[in-house]
C-alpha positions in Angstrom: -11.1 10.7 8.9 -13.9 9.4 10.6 -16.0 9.7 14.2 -15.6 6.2 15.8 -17.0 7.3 19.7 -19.7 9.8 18.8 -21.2 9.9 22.2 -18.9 12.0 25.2 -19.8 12.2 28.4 -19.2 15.3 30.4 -17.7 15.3 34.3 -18.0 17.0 37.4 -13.5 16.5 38.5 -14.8 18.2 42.0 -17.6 16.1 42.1 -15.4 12.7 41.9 -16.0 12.6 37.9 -19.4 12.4 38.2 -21.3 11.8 34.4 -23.2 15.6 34.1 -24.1 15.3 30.8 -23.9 13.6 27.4 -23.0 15.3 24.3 -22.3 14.4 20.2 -18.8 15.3 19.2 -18.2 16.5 15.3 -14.8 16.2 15.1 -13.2 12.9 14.0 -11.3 10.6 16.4 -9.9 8.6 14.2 -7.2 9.7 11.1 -5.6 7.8 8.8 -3.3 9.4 6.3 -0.7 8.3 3.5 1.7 10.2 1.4 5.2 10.8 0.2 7.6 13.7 1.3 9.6 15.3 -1.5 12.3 13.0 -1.7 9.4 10.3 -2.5 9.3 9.1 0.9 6.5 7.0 1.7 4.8 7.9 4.9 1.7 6.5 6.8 0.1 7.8 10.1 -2.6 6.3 12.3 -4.1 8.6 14.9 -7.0 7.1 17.2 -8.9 8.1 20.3 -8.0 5.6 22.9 -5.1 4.6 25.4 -2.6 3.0 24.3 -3.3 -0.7 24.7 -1.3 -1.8 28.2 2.1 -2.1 28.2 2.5 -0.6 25.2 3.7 3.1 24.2 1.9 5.9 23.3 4.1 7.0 20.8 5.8 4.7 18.0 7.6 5.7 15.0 9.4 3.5 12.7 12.4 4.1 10.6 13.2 2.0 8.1 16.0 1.5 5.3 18.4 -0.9 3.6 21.0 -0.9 6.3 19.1 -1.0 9.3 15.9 0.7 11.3 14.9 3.0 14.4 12.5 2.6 16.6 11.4 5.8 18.3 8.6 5.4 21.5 7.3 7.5 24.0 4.8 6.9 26.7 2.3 10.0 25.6 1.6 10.5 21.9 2.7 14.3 22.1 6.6 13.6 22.8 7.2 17.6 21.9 5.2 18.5 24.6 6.6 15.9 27.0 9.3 13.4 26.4 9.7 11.7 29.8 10.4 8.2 29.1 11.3 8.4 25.0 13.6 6.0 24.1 15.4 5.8 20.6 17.1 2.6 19.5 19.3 1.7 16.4 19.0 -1.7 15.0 21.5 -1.9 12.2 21.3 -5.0 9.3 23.3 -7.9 10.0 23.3 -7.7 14.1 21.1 -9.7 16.6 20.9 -6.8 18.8 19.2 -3.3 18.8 21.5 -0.1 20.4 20.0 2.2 22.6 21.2 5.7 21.7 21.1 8.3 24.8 19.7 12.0 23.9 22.0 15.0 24.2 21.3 17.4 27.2 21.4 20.8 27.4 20.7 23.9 29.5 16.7 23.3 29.7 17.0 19.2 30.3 16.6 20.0 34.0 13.3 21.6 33.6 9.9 20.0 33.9 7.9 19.2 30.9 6.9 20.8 28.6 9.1 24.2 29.9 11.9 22.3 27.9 11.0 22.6 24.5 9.1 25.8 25.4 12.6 27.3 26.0 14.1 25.8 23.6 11.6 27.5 20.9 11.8 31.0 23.0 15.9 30.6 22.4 15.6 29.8 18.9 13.4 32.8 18.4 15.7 35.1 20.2 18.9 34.5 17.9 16.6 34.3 14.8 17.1 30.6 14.4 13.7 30.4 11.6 14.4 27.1 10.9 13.4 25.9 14.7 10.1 26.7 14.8 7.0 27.6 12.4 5.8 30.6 11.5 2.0 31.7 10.3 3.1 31.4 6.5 3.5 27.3 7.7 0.2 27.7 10.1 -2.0 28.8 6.9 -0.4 25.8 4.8 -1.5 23.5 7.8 -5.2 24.4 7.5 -5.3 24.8 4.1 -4.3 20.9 4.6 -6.6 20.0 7.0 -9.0 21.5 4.9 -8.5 18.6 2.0 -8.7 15.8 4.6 -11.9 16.9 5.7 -13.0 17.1 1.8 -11.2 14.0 1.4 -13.1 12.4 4.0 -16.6 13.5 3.4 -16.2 12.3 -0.2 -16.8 16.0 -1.1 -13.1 15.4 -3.4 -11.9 12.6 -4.6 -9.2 10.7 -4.2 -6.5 10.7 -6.6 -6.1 15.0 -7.8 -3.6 16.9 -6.1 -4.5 19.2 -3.1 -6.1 22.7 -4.5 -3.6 24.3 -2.5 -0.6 22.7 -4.0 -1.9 22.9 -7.3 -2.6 26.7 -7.3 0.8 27.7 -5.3 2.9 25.4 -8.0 0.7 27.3 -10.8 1.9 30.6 -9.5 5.2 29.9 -9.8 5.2 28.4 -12.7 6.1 24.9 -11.0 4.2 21.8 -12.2 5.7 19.7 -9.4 3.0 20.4 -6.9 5.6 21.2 -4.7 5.9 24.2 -2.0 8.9 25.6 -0.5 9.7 28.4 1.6 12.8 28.7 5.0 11.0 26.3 7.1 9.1 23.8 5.3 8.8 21.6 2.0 5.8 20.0 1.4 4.3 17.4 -1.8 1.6 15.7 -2.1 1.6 12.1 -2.7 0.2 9.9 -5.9 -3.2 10.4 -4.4 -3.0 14.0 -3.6 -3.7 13.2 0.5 -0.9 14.1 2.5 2.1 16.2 2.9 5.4 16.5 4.5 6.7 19.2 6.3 10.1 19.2 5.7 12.4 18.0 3.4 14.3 14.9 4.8 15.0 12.0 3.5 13.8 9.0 4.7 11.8 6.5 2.0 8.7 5.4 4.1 7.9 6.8 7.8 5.1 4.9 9.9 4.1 6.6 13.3 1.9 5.0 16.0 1.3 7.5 19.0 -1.1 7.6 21.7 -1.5 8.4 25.3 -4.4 9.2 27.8 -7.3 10.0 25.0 -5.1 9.1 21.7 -2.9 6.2 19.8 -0.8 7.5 16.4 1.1 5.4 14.0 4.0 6.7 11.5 6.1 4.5 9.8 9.3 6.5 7.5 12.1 4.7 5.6 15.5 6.2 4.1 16.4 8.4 7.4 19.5 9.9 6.1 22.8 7.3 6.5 19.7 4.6 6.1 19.8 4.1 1.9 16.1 3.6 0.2 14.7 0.8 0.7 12.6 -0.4 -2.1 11.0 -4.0 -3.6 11.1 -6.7 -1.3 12.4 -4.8 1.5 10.6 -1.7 2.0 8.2 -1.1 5.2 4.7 -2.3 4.0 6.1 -5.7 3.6 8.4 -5.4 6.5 6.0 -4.6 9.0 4.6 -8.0 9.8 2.2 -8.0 12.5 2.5 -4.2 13.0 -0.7 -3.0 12.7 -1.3 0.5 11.4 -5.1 0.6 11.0 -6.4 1.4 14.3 
């Protein structure tokens, strides 16, 4: 994590953005983060502060296995809070052509972003549906996880020991796996002990690139289930070509 913009100026919106004032941001802009979900999924994400170079989406999110890939991208980089323009397309090994699949609607697609997942969260809550949405045991995990990447990137901890948090929960249990599992999530830190996945799925390596207005994210995943693992010559990092992750 680092602060590539340091300086932020402040504006007057009633005074046709006027500049009021200067000020020095502490919180980073820029976040890069690798690791592997349970299943030993590779995943890499790239969040940066700036729009999303013309043209292109805010959001993109790779899928990639042995028998073919998705492509996810949205216009903003929050596509839960509003997916107006997502698209979703299936490119399967072997054809020339890439499918675009069409989202199922229900009840709430008529409403205006973001009242549609908003409902769709107050639903789930109402008939008890856990696995929907997170609850503060998951909340406490985040920051506890947050809290590593800023050791991580102050140089406070080093690179390369599992995440405190991991390592005392697994202890507990009497787990050695560094693994933590409860109703909603499943989370495991990688080789390096940086990152960790929310839920068990399995895809082998996810890469995400989002960004809209103030903010661009990359995540790149392989193995979505009906995908295979890719591995060797064919997994993402030497699939990706010109995709660049490292903003």
């Amino acid at each position: 994590m680092g602060i590539e913009r340091p300086k932020v100026d402040l504006i007057d919106l009633e005074n046709q953005g006027k500049v009021v004032d200067t000020i020095t941001k502490d919180t980073p802009d820029n976040i890069a983060m690798q690791g592997r979900f349970k299943s030993g999924t590779l995943l890499n994400y790239d969040l940066r502060s700036a729009a999303p170079f013309p043209g292109e989406p805010g959001l993109r999110w790779t899928i990639n296995g042995e028998k073919g890939e998705i492509l996810v991208t949205n216009p903003s980089a929050m596509f839960d809070i509003t997916h107006d323009g997502v698209k979703i397309q299936l490119h399967e090994a072997g054809k020339d052509n890439a499918e675009t699949i069409d989202l199922p609607s229900d009840n709430l697609s008529d409403l205006k972003h973001p009242s549609q997942n908003v409902g769709r969260l107050y639903e789930a809550y109402a008939k008890g549906d856990t696995k929907s949405y997170c609850d503060w045991k998951l909340a406490l995990r985040r920051h506890e996880l947050i809290e590593e990447m800023f050791q991580r990137g102050d140089g406070s901890k080093p690179f390369g020991e599992k995440a405190a948090y991991l390592s005392k929960e697994s202890s507990s249990s009497g787990e050695s796996t560094g693994s933590i599992q409860d109703s909603n999530a499943e989370v495991d830190a990688d080789a390096q002990g940086t990152i960790i996945a929310d839920r068990e799925v399995k895809p082998r390596e996810i890469t995400r690139e989002a960004g809209s207005g103030g903010a661009q994210t990359t995540v790149q995943s392989l193995e979505a289930e009906g995908f295979g693992v890719s591995s060797g010559p064919n997994d993402l990092s030497k699939n990706a070509g010109n995709r660049d992750l490292a903003s």
